[in-house]
C-alpha positions in Angstrom: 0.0 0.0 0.0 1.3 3.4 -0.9 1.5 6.3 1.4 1.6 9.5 -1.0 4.1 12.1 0.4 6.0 9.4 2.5 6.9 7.3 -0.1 7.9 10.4 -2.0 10.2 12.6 0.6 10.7 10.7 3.4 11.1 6.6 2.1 13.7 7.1 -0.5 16.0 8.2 2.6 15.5 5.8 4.8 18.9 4.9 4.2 20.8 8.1 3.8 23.6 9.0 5.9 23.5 12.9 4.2 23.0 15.5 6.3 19.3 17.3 6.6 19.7 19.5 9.0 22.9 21.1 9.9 22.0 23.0 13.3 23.6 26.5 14.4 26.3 24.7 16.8 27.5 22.9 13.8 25.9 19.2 14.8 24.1 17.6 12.0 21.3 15.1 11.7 21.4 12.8 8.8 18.5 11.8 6.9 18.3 8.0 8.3 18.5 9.9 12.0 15.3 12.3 11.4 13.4 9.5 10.1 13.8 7.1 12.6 13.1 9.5 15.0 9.9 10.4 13.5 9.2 6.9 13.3 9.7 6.9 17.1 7.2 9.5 17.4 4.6 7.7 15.0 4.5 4.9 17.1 3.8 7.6 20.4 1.0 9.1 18.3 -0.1 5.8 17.4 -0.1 4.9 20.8 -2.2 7.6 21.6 -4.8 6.7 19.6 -4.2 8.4 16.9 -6.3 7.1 14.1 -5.7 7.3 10.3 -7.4 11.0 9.6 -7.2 12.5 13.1 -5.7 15.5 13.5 -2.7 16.4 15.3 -2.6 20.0 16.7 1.1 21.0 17.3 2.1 24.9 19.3 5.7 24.4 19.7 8.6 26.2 19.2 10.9 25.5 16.4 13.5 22.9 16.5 14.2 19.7 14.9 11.8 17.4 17.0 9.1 19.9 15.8 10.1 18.8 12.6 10.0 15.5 12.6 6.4 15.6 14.7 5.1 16.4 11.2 7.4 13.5 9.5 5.4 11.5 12.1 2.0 12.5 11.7 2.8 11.6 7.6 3.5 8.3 8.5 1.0 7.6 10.4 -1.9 8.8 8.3 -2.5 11.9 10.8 -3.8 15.6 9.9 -1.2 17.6 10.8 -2.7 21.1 12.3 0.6 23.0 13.3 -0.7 26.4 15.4 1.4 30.0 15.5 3.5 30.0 18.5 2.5 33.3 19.4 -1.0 32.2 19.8 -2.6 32.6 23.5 -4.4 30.2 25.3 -7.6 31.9 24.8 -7.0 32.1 21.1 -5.7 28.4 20.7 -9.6 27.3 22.1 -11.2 28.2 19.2 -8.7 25.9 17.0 -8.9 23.6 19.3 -12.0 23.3 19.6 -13.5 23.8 16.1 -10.4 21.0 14.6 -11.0 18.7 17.3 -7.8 16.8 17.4 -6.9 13.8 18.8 -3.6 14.6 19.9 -2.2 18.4 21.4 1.5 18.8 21.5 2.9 22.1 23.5 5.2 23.8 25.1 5.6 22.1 28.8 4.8 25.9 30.4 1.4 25.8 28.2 0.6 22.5 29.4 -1.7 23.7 32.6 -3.5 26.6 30.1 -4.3 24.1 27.8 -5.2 21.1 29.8 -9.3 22.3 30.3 -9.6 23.3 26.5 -8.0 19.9 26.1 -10.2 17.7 27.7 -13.3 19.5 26.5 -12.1 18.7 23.0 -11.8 15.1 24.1 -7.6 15.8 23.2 -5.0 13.8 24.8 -2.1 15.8 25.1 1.8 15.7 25.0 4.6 18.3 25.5 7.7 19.4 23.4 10.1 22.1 24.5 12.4 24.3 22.5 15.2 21.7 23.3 13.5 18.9 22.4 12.9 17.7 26.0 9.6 17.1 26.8 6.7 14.1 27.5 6.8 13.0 23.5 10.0 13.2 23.2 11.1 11.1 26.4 8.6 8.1 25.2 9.7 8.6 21.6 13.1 7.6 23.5 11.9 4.0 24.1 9.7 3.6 21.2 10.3 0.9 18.4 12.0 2.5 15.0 10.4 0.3 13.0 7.3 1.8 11.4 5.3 0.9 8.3 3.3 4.0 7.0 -0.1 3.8 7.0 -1.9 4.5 3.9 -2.8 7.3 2.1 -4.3 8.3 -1.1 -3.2 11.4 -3.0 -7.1 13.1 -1.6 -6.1 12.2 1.6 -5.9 15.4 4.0 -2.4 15.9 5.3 -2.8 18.8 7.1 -5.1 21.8 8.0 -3.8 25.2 8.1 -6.1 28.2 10.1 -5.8 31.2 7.6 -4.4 34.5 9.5 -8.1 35.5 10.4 -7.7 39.2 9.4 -11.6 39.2 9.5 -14.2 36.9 10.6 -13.3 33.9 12.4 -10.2 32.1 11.1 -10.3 29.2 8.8 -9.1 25.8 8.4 -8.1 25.5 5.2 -7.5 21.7 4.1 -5.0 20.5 2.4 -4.1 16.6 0.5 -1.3 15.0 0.6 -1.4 15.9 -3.5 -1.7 19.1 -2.5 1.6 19.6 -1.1 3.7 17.1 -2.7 2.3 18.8 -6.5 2.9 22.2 -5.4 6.7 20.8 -4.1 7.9 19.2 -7.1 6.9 22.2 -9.4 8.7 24.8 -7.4 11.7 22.6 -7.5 11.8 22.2 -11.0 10.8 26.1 -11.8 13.6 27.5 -8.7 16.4 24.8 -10.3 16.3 23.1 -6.3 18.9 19.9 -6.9 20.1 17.7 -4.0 23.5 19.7 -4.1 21.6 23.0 -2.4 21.7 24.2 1.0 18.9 26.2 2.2 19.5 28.4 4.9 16.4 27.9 7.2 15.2 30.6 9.3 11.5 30.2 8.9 8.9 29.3 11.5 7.4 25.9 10.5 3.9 26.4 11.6 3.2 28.5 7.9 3.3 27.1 4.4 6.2 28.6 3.7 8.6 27.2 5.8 7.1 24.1 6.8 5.8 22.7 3.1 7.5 25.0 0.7 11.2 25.0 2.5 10.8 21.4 3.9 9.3 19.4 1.2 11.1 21.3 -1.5 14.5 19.5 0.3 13.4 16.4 1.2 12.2 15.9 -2.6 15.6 16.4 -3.9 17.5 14.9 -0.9 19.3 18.6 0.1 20.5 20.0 3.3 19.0 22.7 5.3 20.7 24.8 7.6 18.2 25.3 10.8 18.1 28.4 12.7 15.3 28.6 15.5 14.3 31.7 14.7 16.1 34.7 12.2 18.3 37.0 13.9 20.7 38.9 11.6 23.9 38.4 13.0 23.2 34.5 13.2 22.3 34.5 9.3 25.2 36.2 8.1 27.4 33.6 9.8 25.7 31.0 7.7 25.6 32.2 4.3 28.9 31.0 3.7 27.7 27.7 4.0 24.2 28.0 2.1 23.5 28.3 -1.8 19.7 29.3 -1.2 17.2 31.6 1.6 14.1 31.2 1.4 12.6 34.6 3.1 10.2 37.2 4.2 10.8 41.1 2.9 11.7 41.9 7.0 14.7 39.3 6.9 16.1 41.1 3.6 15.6 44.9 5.4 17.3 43.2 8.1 20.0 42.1 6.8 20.9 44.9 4.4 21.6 46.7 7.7 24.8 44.1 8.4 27.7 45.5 6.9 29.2 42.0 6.4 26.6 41.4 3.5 29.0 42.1 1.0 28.9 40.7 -2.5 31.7 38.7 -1.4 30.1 36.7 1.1 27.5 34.9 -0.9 28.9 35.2 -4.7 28.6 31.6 -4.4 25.3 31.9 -4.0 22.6 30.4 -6.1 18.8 31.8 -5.3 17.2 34.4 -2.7 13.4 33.8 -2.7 11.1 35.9 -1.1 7.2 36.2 -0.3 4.3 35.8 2.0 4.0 39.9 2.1 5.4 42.4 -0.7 8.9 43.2 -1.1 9.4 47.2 -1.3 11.1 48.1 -4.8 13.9 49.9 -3.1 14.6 47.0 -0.9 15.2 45.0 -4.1 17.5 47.5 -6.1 19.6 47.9 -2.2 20.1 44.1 -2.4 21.1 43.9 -5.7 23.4 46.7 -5.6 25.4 45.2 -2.4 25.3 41.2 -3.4 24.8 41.3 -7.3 21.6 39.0 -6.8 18.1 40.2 -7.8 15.9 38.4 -5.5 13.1 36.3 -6.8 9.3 37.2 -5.3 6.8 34.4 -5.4 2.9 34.6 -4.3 0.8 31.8 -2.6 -1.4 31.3 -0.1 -2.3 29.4 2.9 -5.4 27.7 0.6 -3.0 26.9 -2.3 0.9 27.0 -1.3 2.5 28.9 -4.3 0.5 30.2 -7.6 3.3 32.3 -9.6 6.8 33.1 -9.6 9.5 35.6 -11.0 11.7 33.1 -13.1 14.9 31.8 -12.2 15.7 32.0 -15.7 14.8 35.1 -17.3 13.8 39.1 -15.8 12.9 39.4 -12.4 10.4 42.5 -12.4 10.8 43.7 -8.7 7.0 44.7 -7.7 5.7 41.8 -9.3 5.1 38.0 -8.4 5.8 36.8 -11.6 4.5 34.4 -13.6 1.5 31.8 -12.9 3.3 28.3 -12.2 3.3 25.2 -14.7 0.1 23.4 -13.6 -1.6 26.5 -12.3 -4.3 28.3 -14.0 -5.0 31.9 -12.9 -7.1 34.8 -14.7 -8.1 37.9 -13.3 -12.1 39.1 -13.3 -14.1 41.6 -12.4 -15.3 41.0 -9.1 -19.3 41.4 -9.8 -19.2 39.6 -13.3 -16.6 37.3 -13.1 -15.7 37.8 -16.5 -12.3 38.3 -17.2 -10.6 41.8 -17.5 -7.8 43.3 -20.0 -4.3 43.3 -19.6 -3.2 46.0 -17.2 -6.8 46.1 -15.2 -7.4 45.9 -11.9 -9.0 42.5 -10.9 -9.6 39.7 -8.3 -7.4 36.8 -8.8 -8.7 33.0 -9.5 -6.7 30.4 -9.4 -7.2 26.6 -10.0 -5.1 23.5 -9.9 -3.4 20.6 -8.2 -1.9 22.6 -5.4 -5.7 24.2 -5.0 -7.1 23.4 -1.7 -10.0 20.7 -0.7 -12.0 23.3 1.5 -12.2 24.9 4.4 -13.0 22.4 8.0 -16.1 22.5 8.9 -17.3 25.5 6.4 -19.5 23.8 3.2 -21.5 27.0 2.9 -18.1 29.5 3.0 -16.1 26.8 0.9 -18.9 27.0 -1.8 -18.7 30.7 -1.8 -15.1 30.6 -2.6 -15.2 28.7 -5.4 -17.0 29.2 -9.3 -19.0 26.7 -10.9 -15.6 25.8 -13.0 -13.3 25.1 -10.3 -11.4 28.3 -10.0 -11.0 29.3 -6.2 -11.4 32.9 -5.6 -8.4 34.1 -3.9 -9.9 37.7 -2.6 -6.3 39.1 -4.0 -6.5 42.0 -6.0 -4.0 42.6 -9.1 -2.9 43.4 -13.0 -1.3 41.4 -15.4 0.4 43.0 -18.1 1.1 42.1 -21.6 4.0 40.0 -20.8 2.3 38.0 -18.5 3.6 39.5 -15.4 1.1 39.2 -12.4 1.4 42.8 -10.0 -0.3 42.2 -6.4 -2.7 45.5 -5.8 -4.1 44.3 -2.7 -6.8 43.0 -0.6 -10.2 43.0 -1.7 -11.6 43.9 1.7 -8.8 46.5 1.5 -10.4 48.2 -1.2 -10.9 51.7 0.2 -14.7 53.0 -1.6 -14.3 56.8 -1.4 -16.8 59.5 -2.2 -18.0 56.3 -4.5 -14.7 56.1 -6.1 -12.4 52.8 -6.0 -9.2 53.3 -4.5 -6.1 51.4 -4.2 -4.3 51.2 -1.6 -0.9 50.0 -2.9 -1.3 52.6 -6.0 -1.0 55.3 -3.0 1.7 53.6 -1.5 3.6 53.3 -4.4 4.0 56.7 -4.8 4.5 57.9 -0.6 7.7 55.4 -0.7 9.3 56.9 -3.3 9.2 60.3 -1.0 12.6 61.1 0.5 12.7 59.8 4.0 10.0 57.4 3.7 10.6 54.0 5.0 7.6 52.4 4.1 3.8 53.1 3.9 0.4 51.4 4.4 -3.1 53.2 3.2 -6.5 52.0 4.3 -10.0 53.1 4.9 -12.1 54.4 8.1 -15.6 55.8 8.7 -16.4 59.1 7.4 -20.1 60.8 7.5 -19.4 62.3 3.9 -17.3 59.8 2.0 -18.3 56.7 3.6 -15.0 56.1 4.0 -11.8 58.2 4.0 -8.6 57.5 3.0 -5.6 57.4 5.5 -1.9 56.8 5.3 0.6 55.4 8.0 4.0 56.2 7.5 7.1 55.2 8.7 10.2 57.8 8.3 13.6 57.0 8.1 15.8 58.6 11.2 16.0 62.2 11.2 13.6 62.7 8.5 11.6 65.5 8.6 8.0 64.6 7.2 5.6 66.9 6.8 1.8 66.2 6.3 0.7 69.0 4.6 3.8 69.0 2.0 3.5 65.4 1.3 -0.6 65.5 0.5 0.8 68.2 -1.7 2.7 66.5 -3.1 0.2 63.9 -4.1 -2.5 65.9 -5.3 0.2 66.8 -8.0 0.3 62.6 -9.0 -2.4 61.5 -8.7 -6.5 62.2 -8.5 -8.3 64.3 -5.2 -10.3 61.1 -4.4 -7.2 59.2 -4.0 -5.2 61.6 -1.5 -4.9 60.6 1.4 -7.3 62.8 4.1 -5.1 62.3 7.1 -0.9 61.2 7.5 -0.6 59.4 10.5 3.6 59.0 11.5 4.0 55.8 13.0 7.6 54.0 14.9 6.7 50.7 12.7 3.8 49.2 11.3 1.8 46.8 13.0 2.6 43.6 11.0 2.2 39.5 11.9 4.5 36.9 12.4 5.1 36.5 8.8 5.5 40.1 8.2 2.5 41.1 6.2 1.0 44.8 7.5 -2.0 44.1 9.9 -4.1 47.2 8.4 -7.1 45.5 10.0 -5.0 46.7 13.6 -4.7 50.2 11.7 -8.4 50.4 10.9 -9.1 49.8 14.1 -7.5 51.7 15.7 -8.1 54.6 14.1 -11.8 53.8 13.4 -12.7 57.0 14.8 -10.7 59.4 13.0 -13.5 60.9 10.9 -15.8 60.5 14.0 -18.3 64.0 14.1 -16.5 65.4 11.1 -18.1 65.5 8.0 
């Protein structure tokens, strides 16, 4: 019997004394190692009852045991639900109790927290610390290595992600076992991934992009990944001597370009920076390029679908764009009321559809039938353009669509043009309550040091680029902008809390 991603990432190096992890002391953990101790850790799940389809709900740090927990839960047929680690106790109920797992691993100091959401969800639970200490990992000491997979279908779930839950009540979006193994093998053959790269790993694993993306990418080609906990600058520039690939968010990149040991030197050996899950500023992309000599490539996927498009590895990398739609995935931009498609250049929603495409959200028929058209395409709620050349330009949220005065307006268009202002780190735009224009368009900026921003210059300044409607009505100066753990702007945070700008003012 055939176990889908098992017997594609994890089987064929059952025998293989490479390294898979090289940790940030310099120890290493071969292949062979990581999966016998997720076998270890199978037979503890299995042990706990964990039936074929259960889910497995996992808040833990990072660290290799984390790691192989969802090896484990892929052997054994289990739904792997990994959970942000920032996530409170009040916050995990809800998951908890809406995915019903079988089977909650955490921290040991979340343990007492969790127990009563625990046993209301009927959950047995299990502990993993940082260090890899912890109840799971002391009986996955005296466990049996030997494991045989349990079955599973390409249509099987593997694992349910909670979307970030900007609005509304987050949900669990499903995903097969073809899901993430399709998605895997096209990325490696579109990025060039070969088992003589080493990814520098300083992602959290509870998100799709370093747990499915990062991982399954290297396991598929039989790679190395070197595994930080967490990113921390200093720490990162140490290892890029010994990497030929980052997979990233646009804060690591900022971050780094503030080391002055990132020198084109350091990593001309270098093969491929990647970065996504929130848009990568222009200037951030021309400061990269200018001190390493590499252009870094910008995806765009979701939680519901992993990766859609790509810049090419081969060919022009249009910084402000996400590239190209992948082999195997069909995308087309509509109008949002007709659902017919629009012209190149036009503002649309995107729709994509495909293998990597997800089954559904948990629990939500009604909502998952909303999201998708009669033909299959899922309706990602992403707004953007795609030129004549293909090239697929993020514009934004739907729900951040700002309706002004009856006009449509763009955030990212306004943004655009506020970080091209000297002294302007970085912007974000978004819509509150107003008694005239049903909604009003503000901007939060963030200035560099010293800068010397001054409201009424810089809405001067725009009403020469661009059309009244669009200016913003109010520049709020901010430290930083409130952004997740991933790094995308939290403009839900901005809305509310400056819901009541406009309040009495018409």
């Amino acid at each position: 019997m055939t176990n889908t991603l098992y017997d594609a990432l994890l089987k064929p190096h059952v025998e293989n004394d490479k390294p898979l992890l090289v940790l940030t002391d310099g120890s290493k953990i071969s292949y062979t190692k990581a999966i016998e101790r997720a076998h270890r850790i199978a037979n503890v799940l299995i042990a706990n009852g964990v039936a074929p389809g259960d889910r497995v709900a996992a808040q833990v740090e990072k660290s290799p045991e984390a790691l192989f927990l969802y090896f484990a839960c892929v052997a054994a047929g289990a739904v792997f639900l990994p959970l942000n680690s920032a996530y409170t106790a009040s916050e995990l109920s809800y998951f908890i109790e809406d995915a019903s797992p079988s089977l909650v691993v955490v921290d040991p100091a979340k343990i007492e927290a969790l127990a009563p959401t625990a046993a209301r969800a009927g959950a047995k639970l299990e502990t993993l610390a940082s260090d890899g200490s912890g109840s799971l990992a002391e009986k996955a000491e005296t466990a049996s290595a030997d494991f045989d997979p349990v079955p599973r279908e390409p249509g099987d779930l593997a694992a349910i992600l909670y979307t970030s839950g900007t609005t509304g009540r987050s949900k669990g979006a499903m995903l097969s076992h073809d899901n993430l193994l399709s998605n895997a093998r096209t990325l490696t053959e579109y990025w060039q991934f070969t088992g003589d790269d080493v990814l520098l790993h300083a992602l959290p694993i509870y998100h799709t992009h370093g747990l499915f993306v990062a991982t399954n990418i290297i396991l598929g080609v039989g790679a190395t990944m070197i595994f930080h906990a967490k990113f921390d600058a200093k720490e990162v520039i140490k290892s890029l001597p010994g990497a030929t690939s980052m997979m990233g968010v646009p804060t690591f990149y900022v971050r780094l370009l503030k080391e002055e040991a990132l020198q084109r030197e350091l990593v001309s050996h270098f093969r491929l920076f990647i970065s996504g899950s929130a848009p990568l500023l222009a200037e951030t992309h021309i400061d990269f390029e200018t001190r390493t000599g590499h252009r870094i490539l910008e995806r765009y996927g979701m939680t519901e679908t992993n990766m859609n498009t790509s810049n090419p590895f081969d060919g022009e990398r249009r910084a402000g764009t996400v590239g190209f739609p992948l082999p195997d995935v069909a995308l087309r931009i509509v109008d949002a009321e007709t659902g017919r498609e629009v012209e190149p250049g036009k503002v649309g929603v995107i729709e994509v559809k495909g293998p990597n495409v997800f089954q559904g959200y948990w629990q939500m028929p009604e909502k998952t039938k909303e999201e998708f058209r009669a033909d299959g395409f899922f309706i990602t709620g992403d707004l953007a353009t795609q030129d004549t050349d293909g090239y697929v330009t993020i514009v934004g949220r739907a729900k951040d669509l700002v309706i002004s005065g009856g006009f449509n307006v763009y955030p990212k268009e306004i943004e655009g043009v506020i970080d091209e202002m000297p002294g302007v780190v970085e912007s974000a735009v978004f819509g509150v309550p107003h008694e005239d224009f049903g909604e009003a368009v503000v901007a939060a900026v963030v200035a560099r040091d010293a800068a010397n921003l001054q409201e009424a210059e810089m809405i001067q300044i725009l009403k020469k680029d661009m059309a009244v409607f669009k200016v913003p009505k109010k520049i709020i100066f901010l430290g930083e902008l409130p952004r997740n753990t991933m790094g995308k702007v939290q403009k839900n945070v901005l809305r509310e809390s400056y819901n009541g700008l406009f309040q009495g003012i018409s």
